[in-house]
N, C-alpha and C positions, 0 to 999 in steps of 0.2 A: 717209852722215853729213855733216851741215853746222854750221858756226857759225850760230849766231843771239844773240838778242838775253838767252839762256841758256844759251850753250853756248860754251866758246872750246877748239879746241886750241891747245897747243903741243909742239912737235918732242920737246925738254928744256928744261931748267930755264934761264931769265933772269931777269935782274934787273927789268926792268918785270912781271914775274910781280905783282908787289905793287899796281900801277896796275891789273889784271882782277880783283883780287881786291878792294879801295878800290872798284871801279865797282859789283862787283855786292851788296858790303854797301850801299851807298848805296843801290840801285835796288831791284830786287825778285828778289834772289839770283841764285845760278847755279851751272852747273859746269864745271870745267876740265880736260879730258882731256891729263895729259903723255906725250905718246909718240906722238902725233898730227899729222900734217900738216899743215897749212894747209886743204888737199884733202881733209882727211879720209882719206887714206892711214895704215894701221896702220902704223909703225916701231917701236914697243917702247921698253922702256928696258933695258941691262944690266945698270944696279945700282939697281933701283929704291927698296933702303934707304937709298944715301946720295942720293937724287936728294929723296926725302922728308923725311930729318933735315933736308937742304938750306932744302927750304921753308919748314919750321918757322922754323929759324932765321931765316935771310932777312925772314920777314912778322915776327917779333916784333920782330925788329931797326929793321925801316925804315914798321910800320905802325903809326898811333895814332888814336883809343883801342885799347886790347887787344881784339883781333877773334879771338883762340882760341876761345873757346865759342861764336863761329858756324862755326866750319870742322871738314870732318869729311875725315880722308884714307883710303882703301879702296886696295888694291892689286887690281886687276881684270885677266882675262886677256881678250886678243880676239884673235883669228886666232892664238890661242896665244902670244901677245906678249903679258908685261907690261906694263899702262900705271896710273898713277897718276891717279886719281878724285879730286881736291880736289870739296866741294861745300861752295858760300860762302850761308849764312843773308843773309837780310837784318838788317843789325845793329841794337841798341835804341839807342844811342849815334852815330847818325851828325850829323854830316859825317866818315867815315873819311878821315883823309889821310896824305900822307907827310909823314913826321916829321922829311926833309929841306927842305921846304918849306913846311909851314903849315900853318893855316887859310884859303885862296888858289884861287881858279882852278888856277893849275900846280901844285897839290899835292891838289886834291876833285879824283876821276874818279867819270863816271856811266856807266851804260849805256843807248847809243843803237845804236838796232842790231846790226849785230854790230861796233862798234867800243864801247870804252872811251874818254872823253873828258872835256877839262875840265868842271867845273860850272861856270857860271855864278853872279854873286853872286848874285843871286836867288834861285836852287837854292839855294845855301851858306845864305842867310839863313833859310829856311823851314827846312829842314833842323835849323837851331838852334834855330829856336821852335819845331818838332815836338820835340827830343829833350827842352830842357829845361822845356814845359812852360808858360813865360809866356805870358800871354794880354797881346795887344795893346791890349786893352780896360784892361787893370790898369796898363801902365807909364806914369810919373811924363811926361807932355805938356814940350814942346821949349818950349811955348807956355802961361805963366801969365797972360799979358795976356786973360783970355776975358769976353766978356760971353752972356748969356743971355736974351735978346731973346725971340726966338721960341720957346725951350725954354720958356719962362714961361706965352706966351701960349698953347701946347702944351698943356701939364699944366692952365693953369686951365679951359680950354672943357673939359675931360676932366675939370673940379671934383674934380683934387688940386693936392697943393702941392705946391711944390717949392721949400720953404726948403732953410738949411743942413743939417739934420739928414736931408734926403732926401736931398739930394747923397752925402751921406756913405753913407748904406744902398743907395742905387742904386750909388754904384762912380763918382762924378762926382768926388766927390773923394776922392782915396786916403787910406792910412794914414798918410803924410808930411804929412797936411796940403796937400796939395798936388792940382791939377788931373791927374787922369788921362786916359790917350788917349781915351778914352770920352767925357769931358767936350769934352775936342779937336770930338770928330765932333758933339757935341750943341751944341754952341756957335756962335757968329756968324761966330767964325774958321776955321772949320773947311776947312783948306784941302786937302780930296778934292771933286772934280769929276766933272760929269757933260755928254757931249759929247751933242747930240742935233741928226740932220741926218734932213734928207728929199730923195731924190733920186728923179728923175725916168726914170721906169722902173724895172729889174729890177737893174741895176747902178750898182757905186760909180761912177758919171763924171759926170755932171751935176747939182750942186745945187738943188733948189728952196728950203730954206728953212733955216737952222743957229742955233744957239743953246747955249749954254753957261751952265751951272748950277752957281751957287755958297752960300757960306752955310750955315750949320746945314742939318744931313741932312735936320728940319722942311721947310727950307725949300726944300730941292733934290727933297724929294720931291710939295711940294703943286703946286711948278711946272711939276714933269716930268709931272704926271697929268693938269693944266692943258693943258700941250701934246698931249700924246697925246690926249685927249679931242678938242681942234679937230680933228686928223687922223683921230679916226675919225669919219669922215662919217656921216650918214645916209642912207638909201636905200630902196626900196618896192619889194621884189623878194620879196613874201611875201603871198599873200592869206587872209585866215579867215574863214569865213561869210559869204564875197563881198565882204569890205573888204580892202581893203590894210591892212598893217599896219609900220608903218617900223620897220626894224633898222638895225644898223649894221654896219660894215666885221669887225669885230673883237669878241667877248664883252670886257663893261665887264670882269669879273671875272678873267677870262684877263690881262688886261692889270694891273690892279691888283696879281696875285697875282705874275705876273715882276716887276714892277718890286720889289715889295715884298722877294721872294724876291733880289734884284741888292741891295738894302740890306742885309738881315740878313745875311748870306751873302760877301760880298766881304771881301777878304783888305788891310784897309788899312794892311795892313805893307809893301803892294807900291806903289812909286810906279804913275801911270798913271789913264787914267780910266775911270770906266762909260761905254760906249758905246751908246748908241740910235741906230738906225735904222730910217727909213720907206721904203717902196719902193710902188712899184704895187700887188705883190702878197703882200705880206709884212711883218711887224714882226721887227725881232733887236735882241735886248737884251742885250749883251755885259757882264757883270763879271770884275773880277782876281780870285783865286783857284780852284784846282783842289780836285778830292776831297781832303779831310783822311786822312794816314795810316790805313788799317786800311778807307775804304771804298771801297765799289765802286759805278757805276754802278747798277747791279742795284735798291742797298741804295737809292739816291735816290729811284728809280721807284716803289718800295715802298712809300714814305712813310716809312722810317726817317730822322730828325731826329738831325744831327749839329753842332751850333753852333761853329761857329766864332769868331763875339760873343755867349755866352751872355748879357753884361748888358744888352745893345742890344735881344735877341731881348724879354726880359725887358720892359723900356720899350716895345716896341712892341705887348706882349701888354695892359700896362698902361693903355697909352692906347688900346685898341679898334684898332691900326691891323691886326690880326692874332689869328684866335680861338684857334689851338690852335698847335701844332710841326708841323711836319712833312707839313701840307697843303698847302701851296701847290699840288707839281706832281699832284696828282691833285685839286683843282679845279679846274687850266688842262684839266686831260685832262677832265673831267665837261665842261663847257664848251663843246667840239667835240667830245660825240657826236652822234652821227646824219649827223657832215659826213665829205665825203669826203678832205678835207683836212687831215691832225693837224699838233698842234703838235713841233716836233724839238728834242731837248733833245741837246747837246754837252757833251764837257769835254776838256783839255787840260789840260797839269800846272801851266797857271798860269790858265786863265782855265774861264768856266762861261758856255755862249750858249743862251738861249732865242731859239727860232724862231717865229712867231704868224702862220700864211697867214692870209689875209683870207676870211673867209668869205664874204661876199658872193659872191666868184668862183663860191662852189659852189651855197649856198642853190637858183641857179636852174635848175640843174642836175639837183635833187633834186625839183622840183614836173614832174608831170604837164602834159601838152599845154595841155589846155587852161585850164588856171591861168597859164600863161608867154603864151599870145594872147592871155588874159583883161589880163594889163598890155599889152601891147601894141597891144590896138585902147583900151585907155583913155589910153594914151600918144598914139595918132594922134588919137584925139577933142581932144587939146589940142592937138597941135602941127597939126593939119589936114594935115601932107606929113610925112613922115619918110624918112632913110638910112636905108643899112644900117648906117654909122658908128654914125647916132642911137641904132640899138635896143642897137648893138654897146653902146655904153656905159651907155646904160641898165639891162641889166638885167647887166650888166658880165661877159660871155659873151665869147666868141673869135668872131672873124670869121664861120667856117664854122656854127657853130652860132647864130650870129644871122640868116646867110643860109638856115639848113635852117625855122626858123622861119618868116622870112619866106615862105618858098615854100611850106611847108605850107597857111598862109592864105591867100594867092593862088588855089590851088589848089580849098578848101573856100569863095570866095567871099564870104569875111568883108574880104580887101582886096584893092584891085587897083592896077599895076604901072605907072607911067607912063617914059621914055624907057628908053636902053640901057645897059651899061658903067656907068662912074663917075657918071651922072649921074641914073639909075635911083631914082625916087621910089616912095611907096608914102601910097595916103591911104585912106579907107574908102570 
């Protein structure tokens, strides 16, 4: 027997009993063996009725809200020793805390391994707009100073309107009369960011190119597809009925639907920003917020649609920027079939990363012999000498299989091989 990230013993009864028990209503329940060793060594309890009345009391005394109706106490026997089974629900009312300290870091505990540990405000804050329900989209904006620039010019290419009376039925402006956080993000002012770097190779260490995106979500997102579009190149690494026929690095659609999916989807309760990045071989498109209470990975991949800004989702159903719920990641997955390379989908309890390999890498991979010579003596036809570098990035292949290429041709007399080593050319 071991602790984990479900399971704690203890020897007998203590007073931080209340902190394993606060962790595991918060997280995703547990249970708590008393009589237990550290080691998982049976020791028993003697009186395991007052050891239990103990607990009762104890948790009602120093835990809030009331966490009775998720705890269930069983007297169990093991090695023929008494031990006391508490088993902690996960609570409907969390942030559970001690009621000697707060609403606070040193009074929320979560479960992290098999340790019990402060929350973080972050944690504490999600935790509150999971239990009570407000949506971020509804509350009253910090910010009434807003103009609507590009929300305007939005709605009218999409020939609607968007006077006062739409404000008000879209959720732009509340029942206060007042600009809602929603209005915030659709606004000029809108002050959520989008970080978008290109680096040079496979790793974060050397920059090629960064840029930072501000402005109505309009407008952070026509410039972020802007950018991405220049970095996904063009390339001819594809032939049909004897023509080449130019693709690019990355599906238009793949890309559209992450990014799209990092708008609708991110959690703008959390300071921080969306993160893009470009690499050699790779696109990740990082946003703040994690799975919403109650889903699981499983359910994303599924296509099960769980809104986290339903009014936003709403707006961008409205202006064509998105046809249905819940498509996005099995578009990006249609998109790169037939490659051998998928796209990786992450989550964390605060953030959601789409992964987008370059297809290119693979396309050439997946053609036949002589469709891959077939670019390759029309590549020599232009350049009249070619590397191996050359082909290497041409048809954007690794070293060894641009060199098994080359050698094949050599071989069947379609080219031939001039000096040695590094210096080793190849013409027709």
């Amino acid at each position: 027997m071991k602790e984990s990230e479900t399971m704690e013993f203890k020897r007998q009864f203590v007073n931080d009993l209340n902190k394993e028990v606060i962790a595991f209503a918060n997280t995703n329940g547990g249970e708590i063996l008393i009589g237990i060793d550290d080691d998982g060594k049976v020791v028993g309890l003697s009186d395991i009725q007052s050891v239990e009345l103990q607990c009762v009391s104890h948790l009602a005394d120093t835990v809030k809200p009331d966490i009775s109706m998720f705890i269930k106490y069983e007297r169990i026997s093991m090695e023929n020793k008494e031990v006391l089974k508490i088993t902690v629900n996960r609570g409907s009312m969390s942030p559970y805390y001690l009621a000697s300290k707060g609403i606070r870091p040193e009074g929320v505990y979560v479960r992290h391994g098999t340790a019990s540990v402060p929350a973080t405000e972050t944690a504490i804050l999600s935790m509150i707009k999971e239990t009570t329900g407000d949506s971020f989209e509804e509350t009253r904006s910090l910010n009434q100073n807003l103009t609507f620039f590009q929300a305007e010019e939005e709605f009218t290419n999409a020939g609607l309107s968007f006077a006062e009376s739409q404000k008000r039925s879209l959720g732009v402006i509340g029942r206060d009369d007042c600009y809602t956080n929603l209005g915030l993000l659709l606004s000029d002012q809108c002050e959520h960011k989008i970080k978008f770097a290109v680096f040079e190779g496979t790793e974060k260490e050397v920059f090629k190119d960064r840029h930072e995106f501000s402005g109505s979500l309009f407008r952070q997102l026509d410039d972020l597809l802007k950018m991405l579009d220049k970095y996904n190149t063009l390339s001819s690494p594809k032939i049909e009925n004897i023509k080449r026929k130019d693709v690019r690095d990355y599906p238009v659609e793949a890309i559209r639907e992450a990014v799209l999916n990092a708008f609708i989807h991110r959690d703008y309760g959390l300071g921080g920003y969306t993160l893009v990045s470009v690499f050699d071989d790779r696109m990740e498109i990082v946003s703040l917020g994690g799975l919403m209470r109650g889903v699981e990975m499983n359910d994303i991949m599924m296509g099960v649609s769980y809104l986290r800004n339903r009014r936003l989702a709403e707006i961008f159903y409205r202006l064509h920027f998105i046809e249905a719920y819940g498509t996005g990641i099995s578009k990006i997955k249609k998109s790169y079939e037939g490659f051998k390379k998928q796209p990786i989908f992450e989550c964390s309890s605060n953030a959601f990363k789409v992964t987008l390999p370059k297809t290119t890498l693979t396309t050439v991979e997946k053609m036949e012999s002589d469709e891959r010579e077939a670019l390759v003596l029309d590549y020599i036809r232009q350049q009249e000498e070619v590397g191996r570098s050359d082909v290497e990035a041409f048809l954007k292949v690794s070293a060894p299989t641009a060199t098994r290429i080359l050698t094949n041709m050599v071989q069947k007399g379609l080219i031939k091989r001039h000096g040695t080593a590094r210096n080793t050319r190849y013409s027709l």
